[in-house]
C-alpha positions in Angstrom: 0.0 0.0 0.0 1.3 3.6 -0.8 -1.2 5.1 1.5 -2.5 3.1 5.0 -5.7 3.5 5.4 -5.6 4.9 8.7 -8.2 7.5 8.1 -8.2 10.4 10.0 -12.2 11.3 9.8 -15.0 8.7 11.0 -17.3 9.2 8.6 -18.5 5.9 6.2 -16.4 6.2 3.0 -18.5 7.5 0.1 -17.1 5.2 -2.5 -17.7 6.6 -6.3 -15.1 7.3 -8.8 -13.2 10.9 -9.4 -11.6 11.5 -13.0 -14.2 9.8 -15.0 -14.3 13.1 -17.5 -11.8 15.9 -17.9 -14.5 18.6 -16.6 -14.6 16.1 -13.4 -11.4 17.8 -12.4 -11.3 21.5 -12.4 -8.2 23.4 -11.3 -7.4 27.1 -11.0 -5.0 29.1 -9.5 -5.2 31.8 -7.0 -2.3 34.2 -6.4 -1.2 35.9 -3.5 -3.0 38.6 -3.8 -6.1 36.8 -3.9 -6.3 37.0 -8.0 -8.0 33.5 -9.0 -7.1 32.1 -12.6 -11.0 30.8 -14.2 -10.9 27.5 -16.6 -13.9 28.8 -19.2 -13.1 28.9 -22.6 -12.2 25.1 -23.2 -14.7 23.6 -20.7 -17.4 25.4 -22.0 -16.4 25.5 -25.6 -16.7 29.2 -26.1 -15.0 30.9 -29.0 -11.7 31.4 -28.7 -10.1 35.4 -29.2 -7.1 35.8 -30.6 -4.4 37.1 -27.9 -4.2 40.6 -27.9 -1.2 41.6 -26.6 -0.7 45.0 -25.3 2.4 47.3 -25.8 5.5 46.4 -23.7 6.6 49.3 -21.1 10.3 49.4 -21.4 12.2 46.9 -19.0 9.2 44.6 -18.9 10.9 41.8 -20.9 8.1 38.9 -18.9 4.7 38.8 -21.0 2.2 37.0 -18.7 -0.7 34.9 -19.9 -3.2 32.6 -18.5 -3.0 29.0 -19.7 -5.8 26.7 -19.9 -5.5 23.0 -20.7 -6.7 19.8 -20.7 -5.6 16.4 -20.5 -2.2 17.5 -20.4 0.7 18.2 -17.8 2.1 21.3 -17.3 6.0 20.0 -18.0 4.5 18.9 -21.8 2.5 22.1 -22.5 5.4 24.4 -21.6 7.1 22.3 -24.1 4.5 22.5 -26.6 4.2 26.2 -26.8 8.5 26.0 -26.5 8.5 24.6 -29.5 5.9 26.5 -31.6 7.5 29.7 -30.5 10.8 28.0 -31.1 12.1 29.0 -28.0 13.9 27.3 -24.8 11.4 25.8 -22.3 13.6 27.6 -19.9 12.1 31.2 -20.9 8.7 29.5 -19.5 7.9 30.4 -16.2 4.8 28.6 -13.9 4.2 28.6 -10.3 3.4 24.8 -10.2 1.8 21.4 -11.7 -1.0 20.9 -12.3 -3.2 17.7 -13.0 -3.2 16.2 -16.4 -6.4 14.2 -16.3 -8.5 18.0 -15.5 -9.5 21.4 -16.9 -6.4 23.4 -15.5 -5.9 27.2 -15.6 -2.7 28.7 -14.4 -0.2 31.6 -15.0 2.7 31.1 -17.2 5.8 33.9 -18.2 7.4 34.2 -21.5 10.8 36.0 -21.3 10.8 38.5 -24.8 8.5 36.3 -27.0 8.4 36.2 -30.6 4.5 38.4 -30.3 4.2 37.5 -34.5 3.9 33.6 -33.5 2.4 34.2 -30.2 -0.4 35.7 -32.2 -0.4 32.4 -34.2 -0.6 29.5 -31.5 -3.9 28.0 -31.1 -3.9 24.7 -30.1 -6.8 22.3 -29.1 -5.9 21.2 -25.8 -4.1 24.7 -25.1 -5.7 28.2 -24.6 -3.8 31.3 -24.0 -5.5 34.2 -22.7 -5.0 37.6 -20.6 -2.1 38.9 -21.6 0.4 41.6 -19.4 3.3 42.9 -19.3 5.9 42.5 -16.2 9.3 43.0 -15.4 9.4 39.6 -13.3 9.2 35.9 -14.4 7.2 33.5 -12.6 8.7 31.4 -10.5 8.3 27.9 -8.8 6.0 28.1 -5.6 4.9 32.0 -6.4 1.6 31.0 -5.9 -0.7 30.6 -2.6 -3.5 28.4 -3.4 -5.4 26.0 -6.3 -8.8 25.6 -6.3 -10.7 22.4 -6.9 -14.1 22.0 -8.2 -14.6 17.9 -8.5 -17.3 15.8 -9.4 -17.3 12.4 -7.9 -19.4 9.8 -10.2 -20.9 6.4 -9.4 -21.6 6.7 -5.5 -24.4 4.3 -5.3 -26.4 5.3 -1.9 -29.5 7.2 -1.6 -29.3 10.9 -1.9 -30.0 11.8 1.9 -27.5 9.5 2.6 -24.9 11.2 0.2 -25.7 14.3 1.8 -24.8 13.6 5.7 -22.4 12.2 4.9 -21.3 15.3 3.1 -22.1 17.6 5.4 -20.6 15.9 8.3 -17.3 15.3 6.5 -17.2 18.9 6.0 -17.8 19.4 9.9 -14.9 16.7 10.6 -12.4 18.6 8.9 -12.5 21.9 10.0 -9.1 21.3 11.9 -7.7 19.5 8.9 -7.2 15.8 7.9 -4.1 13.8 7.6 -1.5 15.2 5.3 -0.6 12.1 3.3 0.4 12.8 -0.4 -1.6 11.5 -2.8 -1.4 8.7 -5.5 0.4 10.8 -8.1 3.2 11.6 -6.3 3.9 7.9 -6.7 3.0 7.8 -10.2 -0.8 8.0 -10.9 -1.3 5.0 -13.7 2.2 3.0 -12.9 2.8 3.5 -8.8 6.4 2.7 -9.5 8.5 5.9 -8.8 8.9 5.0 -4.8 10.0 1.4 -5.7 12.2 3.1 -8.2 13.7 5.4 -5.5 13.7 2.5 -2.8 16.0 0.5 -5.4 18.4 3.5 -6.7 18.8 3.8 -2.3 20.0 0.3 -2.2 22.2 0.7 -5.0 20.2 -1.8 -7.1 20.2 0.7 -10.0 19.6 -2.4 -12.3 16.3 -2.9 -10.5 15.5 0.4 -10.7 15.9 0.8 -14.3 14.2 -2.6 -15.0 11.0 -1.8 -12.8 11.0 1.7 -14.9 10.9 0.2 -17.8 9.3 -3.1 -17.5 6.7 -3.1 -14.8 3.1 -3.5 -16.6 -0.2 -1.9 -15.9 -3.7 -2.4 -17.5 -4.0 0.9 -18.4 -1.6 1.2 -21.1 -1.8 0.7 -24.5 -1.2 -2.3 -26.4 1.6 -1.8 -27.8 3.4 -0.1 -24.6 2.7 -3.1 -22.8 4.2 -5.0 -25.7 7.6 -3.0 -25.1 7.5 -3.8 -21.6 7.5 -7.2 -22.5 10.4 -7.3 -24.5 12.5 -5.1 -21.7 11.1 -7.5 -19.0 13.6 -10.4 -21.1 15.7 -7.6 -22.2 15.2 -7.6 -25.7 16.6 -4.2 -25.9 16.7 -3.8 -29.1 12.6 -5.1 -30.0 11.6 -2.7 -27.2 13.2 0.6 -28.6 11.5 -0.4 -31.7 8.2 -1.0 -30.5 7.7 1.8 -27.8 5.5 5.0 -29.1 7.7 8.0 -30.4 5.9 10.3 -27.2 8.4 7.2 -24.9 11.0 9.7 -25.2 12.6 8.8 -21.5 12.1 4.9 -22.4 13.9 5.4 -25.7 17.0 7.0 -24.5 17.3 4.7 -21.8 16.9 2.1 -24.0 19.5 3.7 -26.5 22.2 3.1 -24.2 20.9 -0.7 -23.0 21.5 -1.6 -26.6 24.9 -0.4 -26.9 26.0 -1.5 -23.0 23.1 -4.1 -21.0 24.9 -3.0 -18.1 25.3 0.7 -17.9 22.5 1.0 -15.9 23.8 4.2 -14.4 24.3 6.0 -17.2 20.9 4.9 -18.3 19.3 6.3 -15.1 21.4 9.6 -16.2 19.0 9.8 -19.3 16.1 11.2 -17.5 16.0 14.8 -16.1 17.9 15.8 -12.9 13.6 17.5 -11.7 12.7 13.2 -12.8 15.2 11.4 -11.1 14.8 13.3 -8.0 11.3 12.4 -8.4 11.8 9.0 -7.5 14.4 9.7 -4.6 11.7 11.9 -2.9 8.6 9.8 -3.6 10.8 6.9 -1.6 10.9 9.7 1.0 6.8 10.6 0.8 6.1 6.7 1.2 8.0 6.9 4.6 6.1 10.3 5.7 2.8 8.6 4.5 3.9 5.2 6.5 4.9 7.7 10.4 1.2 9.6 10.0 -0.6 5.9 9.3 1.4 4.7 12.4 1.1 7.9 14.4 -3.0 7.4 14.1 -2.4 3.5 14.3 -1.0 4.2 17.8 -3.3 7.0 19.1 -0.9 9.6 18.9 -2.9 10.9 16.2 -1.8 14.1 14.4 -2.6 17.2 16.8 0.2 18.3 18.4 1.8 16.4 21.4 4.8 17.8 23.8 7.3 16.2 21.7 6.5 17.3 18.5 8.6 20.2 16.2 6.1 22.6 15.1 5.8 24.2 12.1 3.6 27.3 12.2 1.3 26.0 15.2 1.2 22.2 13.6 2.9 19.0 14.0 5.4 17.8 11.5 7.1 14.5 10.7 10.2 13.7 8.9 10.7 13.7 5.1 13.5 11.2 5.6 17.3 12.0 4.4 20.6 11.2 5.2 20.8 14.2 8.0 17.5 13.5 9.5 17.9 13.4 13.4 15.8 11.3 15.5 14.7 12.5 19.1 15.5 10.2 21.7 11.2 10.5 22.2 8.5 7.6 21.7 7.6 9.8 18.1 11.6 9.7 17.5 11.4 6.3 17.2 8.8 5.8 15.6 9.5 7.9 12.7 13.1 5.8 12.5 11.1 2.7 12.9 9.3 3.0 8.6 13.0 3.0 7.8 13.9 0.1 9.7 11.1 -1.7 8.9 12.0 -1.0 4.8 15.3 -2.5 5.5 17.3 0.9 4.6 19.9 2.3 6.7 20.3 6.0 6.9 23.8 6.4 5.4 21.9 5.2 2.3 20.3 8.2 2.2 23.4 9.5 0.6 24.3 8.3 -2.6 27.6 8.8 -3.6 27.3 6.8 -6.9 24.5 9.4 -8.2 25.1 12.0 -5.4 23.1 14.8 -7.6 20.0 13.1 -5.8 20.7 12.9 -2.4 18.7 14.2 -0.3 19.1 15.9 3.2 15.7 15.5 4.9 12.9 18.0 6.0 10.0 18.3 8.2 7.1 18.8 6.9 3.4 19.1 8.4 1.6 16.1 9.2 -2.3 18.1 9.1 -3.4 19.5 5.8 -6.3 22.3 6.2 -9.1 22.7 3.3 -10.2 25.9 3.1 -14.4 27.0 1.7 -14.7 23.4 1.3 -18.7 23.5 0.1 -21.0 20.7 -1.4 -22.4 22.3 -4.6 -24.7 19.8 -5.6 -26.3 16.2 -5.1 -27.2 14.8 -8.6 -28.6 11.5 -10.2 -25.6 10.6 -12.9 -26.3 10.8 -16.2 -23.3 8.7 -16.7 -24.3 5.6 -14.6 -27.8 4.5 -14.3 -29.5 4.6 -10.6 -26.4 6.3 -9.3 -26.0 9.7 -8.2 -22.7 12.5 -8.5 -22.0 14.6 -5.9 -20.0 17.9 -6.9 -17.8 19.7 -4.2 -15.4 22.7 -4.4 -12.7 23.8 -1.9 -9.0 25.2 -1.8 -6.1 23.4 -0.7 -2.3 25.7 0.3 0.2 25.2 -2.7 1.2 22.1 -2.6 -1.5 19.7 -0.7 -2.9 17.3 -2.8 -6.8 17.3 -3.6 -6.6 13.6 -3.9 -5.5 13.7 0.0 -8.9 15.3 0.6 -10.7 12.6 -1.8 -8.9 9.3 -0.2 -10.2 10.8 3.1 -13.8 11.4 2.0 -14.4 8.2 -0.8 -12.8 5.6 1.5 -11.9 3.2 -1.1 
């Protein structure tokens, strides 16, 4: 399991299904000034006008714009407008990711665009929109907030039951829930990235290339499944050929199996530094999700007790590295016991082999609050017969995960 079920509320779990449409998953953004980005024009298919972009004021060399999208990840549609304005991705600016599987809206910087081409882009999936002028770019974590507005499907219980249940959940968590993160952290579709990190740690980096690459899932195509085959008996060679041409970090892995089966390292050293950290710190967020399942396992819950480090009035837990301290306290040890019981010694923690991705350790809370959290409507669904939708809307801190908040309400 990637996430104990150690709930942190008491009410019965309202089962359903999230994600079963894009428009199931809104997400906008809300600055720190209290500016909230809107998903409209591709959600409700309104007609699309062309980006009017106003006259740059001298020194303002960062034109900002609103980007909506859907079905798509943020890393991808930075690179997708990259490339149509033939520019670096590293002109792109955004505060943060957002889900693929939504309707996303969120602020974006272009440093001295090409405005002829800018004026050019439309894409389907892709809207640009609001354009200014600023003499700042937008960096990672410059924002305070997302907004969610989610519609869970398929919740088969009568509607007065769907409602209590509801309205008490929303009483339960007015002093927050427990802060686990949430399934895509570990990799949505394929839950690999904290075995991969767990096996780059023990210096298995064949493992951890092999479970990359070969590790099957329902949910993929045909044909991907077919590659993963071939890299599961490493038939390097058949796999390159028969992954997809979007399997770019599959492809150059698998350019440098073919020439050397063992240069597994080197391999790993295909991906993107942001990737391979990925895996390192997903390792890390299966530990912190394993101390709050414990801490509520063993009644110590997650309010604050007298040996707790605090971080703005809350308690925290470790994000595990190789200069993590552990109290001599009863939470001390058990926050060093999820790392004993993984078979991982802390020295580990430092990889000297790939030493690019080791990580230090941090604290970080262990209650997550949801802010306006309001139950818009109770439905019948037009999607599943005798079953009814429930839509909710409510704001998370940059971040928090909204699939935190979902785990905790649905139950599954």
């Amino acid at each position: 399991m990637i996430i104990n079920a150690n709930y942190s509320t008491t009410t019965p779990g309202l089962n359903g299904k999230i994600k079963t449409l894009y428009k199931d998953f809104i997400v906008s953004e809300i600055d720190f000034n209290g500016l909230e980005t809107k998903v409209e024009c591709l959600i409700e298919l309104k007609e699309r006008q062309k980006i009017r972009i106003p006259s740059k004021p001298e020194k303002f060399d960062y034109l900002i714009l609103e980007m909506e999208k859907m079905n798509l990840d943020t890393n991808e549609a930075i690179r997708r407008i990259a490339n149509f304005l033939k520019t670096s991705q590293k002109r792109i600016g955004f505060a943060g990711m957002k889900d693929k599987r939504a309707f996303t809206c969120q602020k974006i910087s272009l440093w001295q665009p090409n405005l002829d081409l800018l004026e050019k882009f439309d894409a389907k999936i892709i809207y640009l929109k609001n354009p200014c002028w600023s003499n700042k770019r937008i960096e990672v974590g410059e924002l305070k907030a997302n907004k969610f507005e989610i519609t869970i499907r398929k919740i088969n219980k009568k509607e007065n039951e769907i409602n209590e249940i509801i309205n008490e959940f929303e009483k339960q968590i007015q002093d927050g829930i427990a802060n686990y993160f949430g399934m895509q952290r570990f990799g949505g579709i394929r839950p690999i990235t904290h075995l991969v990190g767990k096996k780059i740690i023990q210096r298995k980096f064949d493992e951890a290339v092999m479970i990359y690459l070969s590790e099957l899932f329902e949910k993929e195509p045909e044909d991907v499944r077919q590659a993963r085959e071939f890299c599961k008996q490493k038939d390097f060679k058949n796999a390159l050929r028969t992954f997809p041409k979007k399997y770019r970090f599959e492809k150059a892995m698998l350019n440098v199996l073919v020439k050397d089966e063992n240069a597994w390292i080197e391999a790993l050293r295909q991906l993107p530094l942001q990737m391979r950290l990925l895996f390192v710190h997903a390792f890390q967020s299966y530990l912190f999700n394993k101390i709050i399942s414990k801490r509520i396992e063993t009644k110590i819950g997650i309010k604050p007790n007298k040996d707790d480090v605090l971080i703005d009035g809350y308690a925290s837990a470790s994000l595990i590295g190789y200069d993590t301290e552990f109290p001599d306290t009863e939470i001390g040890k058990l926050e060093k016991s999820v790392l004993d019981e993984e078979g991982i010694s802390q020295k580990e923690l430092f990889i000297s082999e790939m030493p690019e991705m080791s990580c230090k350790g941090i604290r970080k809370q262990i209650i997550l609050k949801v802010f306006d959290f309001k139950l818009i409507a109770v439905e019948p669904d037009e999607l599943n017969e005798n079953a009814f939708k429930a839509r909710i809307s409510f704001k998370l801190n940059k971040g928090d995960y909204a699939t935190t908040v979902l785990d905790e309400l649905i139950k599954t």
